[in-house]
Residue frames relative to the residue before (quaternion, step in Angstrom):
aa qw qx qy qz dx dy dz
X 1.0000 0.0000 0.0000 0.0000 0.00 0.00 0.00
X 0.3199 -0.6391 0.6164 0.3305 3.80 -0.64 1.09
X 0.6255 -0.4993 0.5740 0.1732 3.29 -1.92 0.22
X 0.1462 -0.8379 0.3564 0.3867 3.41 -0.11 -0.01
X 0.5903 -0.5456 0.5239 0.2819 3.44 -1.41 0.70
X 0.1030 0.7170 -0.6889 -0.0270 3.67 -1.24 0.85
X 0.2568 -0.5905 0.7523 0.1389 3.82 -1.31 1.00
X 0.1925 0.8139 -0.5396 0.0966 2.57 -1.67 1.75
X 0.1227 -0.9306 0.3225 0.1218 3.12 -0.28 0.91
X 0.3459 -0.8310 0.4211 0.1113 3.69 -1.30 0.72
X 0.1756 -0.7171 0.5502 0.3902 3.78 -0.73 0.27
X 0.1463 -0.5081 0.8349 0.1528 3.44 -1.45 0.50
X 0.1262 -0.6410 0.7543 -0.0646 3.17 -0.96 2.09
X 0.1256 -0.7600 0.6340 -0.0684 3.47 -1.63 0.99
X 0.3351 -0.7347 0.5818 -0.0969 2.79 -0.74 1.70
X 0.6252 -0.2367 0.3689 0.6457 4.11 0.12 0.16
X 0.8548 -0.4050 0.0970 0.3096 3.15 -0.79 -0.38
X 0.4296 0.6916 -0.3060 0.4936 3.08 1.62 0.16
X 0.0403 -0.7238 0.6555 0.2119 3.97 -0.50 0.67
X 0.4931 -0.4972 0.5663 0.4347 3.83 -1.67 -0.43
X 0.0221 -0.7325 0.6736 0.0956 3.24 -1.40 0.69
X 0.1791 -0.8738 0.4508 0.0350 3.74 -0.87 0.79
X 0.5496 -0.6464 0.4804 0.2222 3.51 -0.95 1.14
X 0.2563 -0.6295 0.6985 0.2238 3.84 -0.68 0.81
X 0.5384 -0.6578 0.4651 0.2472 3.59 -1.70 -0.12
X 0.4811 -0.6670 0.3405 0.4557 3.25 0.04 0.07
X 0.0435 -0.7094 0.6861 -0.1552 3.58 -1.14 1.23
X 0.8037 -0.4280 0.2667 0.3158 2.75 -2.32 0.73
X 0.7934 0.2994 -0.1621 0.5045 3.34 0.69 -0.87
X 0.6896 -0.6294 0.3389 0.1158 3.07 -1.22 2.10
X 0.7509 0.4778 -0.1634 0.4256 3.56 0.47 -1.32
X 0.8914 0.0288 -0.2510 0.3762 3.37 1.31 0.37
X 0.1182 0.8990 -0.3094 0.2867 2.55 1.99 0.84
X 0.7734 -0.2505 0.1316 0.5673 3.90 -0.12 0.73
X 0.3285 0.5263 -0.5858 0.5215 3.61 0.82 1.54
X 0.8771 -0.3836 0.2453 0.1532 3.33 -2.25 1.19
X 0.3408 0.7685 -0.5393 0.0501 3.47 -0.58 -0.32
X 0.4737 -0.6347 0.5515 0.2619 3.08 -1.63 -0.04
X 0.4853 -0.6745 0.3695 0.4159 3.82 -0.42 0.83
X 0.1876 0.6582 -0.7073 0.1768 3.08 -1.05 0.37
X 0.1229 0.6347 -0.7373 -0.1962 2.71 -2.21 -1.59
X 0.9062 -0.2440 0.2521 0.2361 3.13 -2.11 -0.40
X 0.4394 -0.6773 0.5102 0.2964 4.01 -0.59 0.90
X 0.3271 -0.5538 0.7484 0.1617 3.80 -0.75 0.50
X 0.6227 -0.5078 0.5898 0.0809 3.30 -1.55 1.22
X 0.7740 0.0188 -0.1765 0.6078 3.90 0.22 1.63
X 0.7315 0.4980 -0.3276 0.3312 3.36 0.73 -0.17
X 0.5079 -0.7357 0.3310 0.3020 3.18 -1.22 0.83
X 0.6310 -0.5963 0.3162 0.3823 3.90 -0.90 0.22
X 0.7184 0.3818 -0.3425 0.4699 3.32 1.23 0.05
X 0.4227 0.6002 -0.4066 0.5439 3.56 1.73 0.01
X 0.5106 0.6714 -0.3548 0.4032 3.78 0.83 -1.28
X 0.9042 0.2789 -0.1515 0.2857 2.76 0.33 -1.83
X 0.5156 0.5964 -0.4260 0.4438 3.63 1.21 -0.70
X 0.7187 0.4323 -0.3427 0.4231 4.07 0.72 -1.10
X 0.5488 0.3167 -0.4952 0.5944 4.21 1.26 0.00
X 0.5856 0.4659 -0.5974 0.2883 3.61 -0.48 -0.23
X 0.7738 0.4832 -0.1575 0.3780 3.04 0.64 -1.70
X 0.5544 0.6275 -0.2831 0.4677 3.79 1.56 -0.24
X 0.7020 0.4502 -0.1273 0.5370 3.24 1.06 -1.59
X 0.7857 0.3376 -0.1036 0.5080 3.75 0.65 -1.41
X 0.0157 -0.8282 0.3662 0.4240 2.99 0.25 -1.28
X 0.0615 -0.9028 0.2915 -0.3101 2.55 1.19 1.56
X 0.1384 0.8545 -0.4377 -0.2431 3.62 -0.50 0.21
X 0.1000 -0.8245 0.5468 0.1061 3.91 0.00 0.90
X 0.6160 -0.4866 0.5582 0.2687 3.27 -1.87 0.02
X 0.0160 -0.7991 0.5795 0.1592 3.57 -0.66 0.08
X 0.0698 -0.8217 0.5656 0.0053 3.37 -0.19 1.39
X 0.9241 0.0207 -0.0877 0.3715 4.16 -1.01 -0.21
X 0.1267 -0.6930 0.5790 0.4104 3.76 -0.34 -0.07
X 0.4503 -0.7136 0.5042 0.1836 2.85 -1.69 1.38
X 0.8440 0.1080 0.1592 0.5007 3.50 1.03 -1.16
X 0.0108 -0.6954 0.7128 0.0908 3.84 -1.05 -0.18
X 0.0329 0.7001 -0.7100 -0.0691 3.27 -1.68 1.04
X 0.2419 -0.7173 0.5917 0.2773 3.28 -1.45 -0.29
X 0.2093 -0.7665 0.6040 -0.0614 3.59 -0.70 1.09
X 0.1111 -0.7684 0.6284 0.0489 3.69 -0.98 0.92
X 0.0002 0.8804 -0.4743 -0.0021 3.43 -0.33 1.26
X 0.6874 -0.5462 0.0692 0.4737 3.71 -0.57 1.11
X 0.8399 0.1847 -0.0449 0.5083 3.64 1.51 -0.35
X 0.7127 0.2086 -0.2147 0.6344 3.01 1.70 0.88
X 0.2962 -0.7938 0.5024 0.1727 3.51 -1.37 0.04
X 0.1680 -0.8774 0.4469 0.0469 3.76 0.32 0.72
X 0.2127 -0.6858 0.6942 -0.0505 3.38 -0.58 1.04
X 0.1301 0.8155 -0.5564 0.0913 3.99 0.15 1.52
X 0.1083 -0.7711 0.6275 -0.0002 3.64 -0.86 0.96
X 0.1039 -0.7289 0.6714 0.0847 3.80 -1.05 1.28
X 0.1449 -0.5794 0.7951 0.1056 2.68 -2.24 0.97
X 0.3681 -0.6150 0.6733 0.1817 2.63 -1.92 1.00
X 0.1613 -0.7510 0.5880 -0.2537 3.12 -0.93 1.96
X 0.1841 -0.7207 0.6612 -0.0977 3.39 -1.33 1.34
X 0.2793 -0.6483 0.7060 0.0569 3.56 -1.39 1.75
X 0.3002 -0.6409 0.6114 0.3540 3.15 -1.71 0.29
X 0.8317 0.0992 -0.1927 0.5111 3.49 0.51 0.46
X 0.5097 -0.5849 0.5506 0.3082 3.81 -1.23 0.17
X 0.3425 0.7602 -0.4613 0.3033 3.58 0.90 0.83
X 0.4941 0.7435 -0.3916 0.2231 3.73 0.88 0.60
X 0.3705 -0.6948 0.5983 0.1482 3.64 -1.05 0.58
X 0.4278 -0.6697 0.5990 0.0989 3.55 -1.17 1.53
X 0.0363 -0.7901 0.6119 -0.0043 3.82 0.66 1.16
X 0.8004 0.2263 -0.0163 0.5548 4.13 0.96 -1.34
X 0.6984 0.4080 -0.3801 0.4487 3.66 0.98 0.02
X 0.5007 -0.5711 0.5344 0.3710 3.48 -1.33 0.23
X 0.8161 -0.1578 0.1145 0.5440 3.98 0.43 -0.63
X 0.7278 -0.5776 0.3673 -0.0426 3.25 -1.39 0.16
X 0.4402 0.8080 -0.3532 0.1691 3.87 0.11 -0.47
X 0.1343 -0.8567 0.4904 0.0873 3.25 -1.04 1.05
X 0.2780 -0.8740 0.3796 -0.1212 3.53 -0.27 1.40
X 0.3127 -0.7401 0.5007 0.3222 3.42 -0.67 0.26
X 0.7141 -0.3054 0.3180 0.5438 3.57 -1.09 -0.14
X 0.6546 0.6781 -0.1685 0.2886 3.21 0.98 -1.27
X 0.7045 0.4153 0.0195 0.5752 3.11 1.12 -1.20
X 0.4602 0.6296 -0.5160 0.3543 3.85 1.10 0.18
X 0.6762 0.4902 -0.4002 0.3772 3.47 0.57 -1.09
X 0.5736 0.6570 -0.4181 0.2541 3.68 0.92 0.09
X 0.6405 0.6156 -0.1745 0.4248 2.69 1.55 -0.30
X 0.2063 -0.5498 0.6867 0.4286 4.28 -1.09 -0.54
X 0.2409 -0.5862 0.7727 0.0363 2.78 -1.36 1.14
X 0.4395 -0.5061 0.6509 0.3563 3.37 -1.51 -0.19
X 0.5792 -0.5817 0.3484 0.4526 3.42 -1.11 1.19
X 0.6316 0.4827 -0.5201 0.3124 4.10 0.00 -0.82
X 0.4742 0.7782 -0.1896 0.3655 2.98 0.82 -1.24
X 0.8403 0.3125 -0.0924 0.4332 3.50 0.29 -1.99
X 0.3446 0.7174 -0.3499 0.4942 3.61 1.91 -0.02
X 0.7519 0.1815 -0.2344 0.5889 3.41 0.00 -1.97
X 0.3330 0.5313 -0.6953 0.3513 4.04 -0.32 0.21
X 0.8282 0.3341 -0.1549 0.4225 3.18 -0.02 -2.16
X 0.6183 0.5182 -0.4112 0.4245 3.69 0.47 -0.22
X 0.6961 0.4295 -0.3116 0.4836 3.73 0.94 -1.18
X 0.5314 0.6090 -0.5090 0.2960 3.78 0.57 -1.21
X 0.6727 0.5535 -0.4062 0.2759 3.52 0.60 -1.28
X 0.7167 0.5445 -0.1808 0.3965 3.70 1.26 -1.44
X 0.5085 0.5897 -0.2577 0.5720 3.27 2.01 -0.49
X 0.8473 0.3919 -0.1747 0.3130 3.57 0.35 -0.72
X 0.6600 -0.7033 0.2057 0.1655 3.00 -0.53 2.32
C-alpha cells in the first residue's frame, strides 16, 4: 500500500528580523505531536499555493497575510505519509492573530530556530533557507 502524498504549503511571516514559529497540538502521531512548524497547511484539489495558503492562515489564525515569493520546497517521508512542503515568504499588516489550531507562538530569528523541535519537514526548509538568509 503506497502512503499517501500531501502538498503543503507554509507562510514564513517576517517581522524585521524575527519570523513566526508555531506549536502544532498534540496528536496521535508522535513525530509531530506538539513540535514547530510554520503555519500553513494542505492544497485543496484546483487551488493555487498561494490561495491555499491565505485560506489556512486565515482558518487557523485568523489572520490575514500576503504571500509574496516561494522560498523553498522539501520532501519529507513520514512513517505514514509523505509531504511535499513549499515556503512562502509572507508579510502581515499587523500581529493581530488568534492560535485557533496551535498551542503557542514565538517569534525568532534565524538564529534562534534551532532552539526549537521542529517537525522533521519543517527542520529541512530551515536548513535549506538558512543558506538564502545568510549575509
Amino acid at each position: 500500500m503506497t502512503n499517501k502524498h500531501l502538498n503543503v504549503v507554509c507562510a514564513v511571516v517576517r517581522d524585521g528580523d524575527k519570523i513566526l514559529c508555531t506549536q502544532r497540538c498534540r496528536s496521535k502521531k508522535p513525530y509531530v505531536s506538539e513540535h514547530w512548524e510554520f503555519p500553513g497547511g494542505q492544497i485543496e484539489p484546483g487551488e493555487s499555493p498561494e490561495a491555499a495558503l491565505i485560506r489556512e492562515i486565515k482558518e487557523e489564525m485568523d489572520w490575514d497575510i500576503y504571500v509574496g515569493k516561494q522560498l523553498g520546497s522539501v520532501e519529507h517521508e513520514y512513517p505514514d505519509f509523505s509531504i511535499t512542503l513549499t515556503a512562502f515568504d509572507c508579510i502581515a499588516r499587523n500581529k493581530d492573530f488568534k492560535l485557533l489550531e496551535h498551542l503557542d507562538a514565538k517569534w525568532l530569528t534565524v538564529d534562534e530556530l534551532s532552539s526549537l523541535n521542529w517537525t522533521e519537514a519543517d527542520r529541512k526548509l530551515i536548513g535549506l533557507m538558512t543558506s538564502k538568509w545568510s549575509k
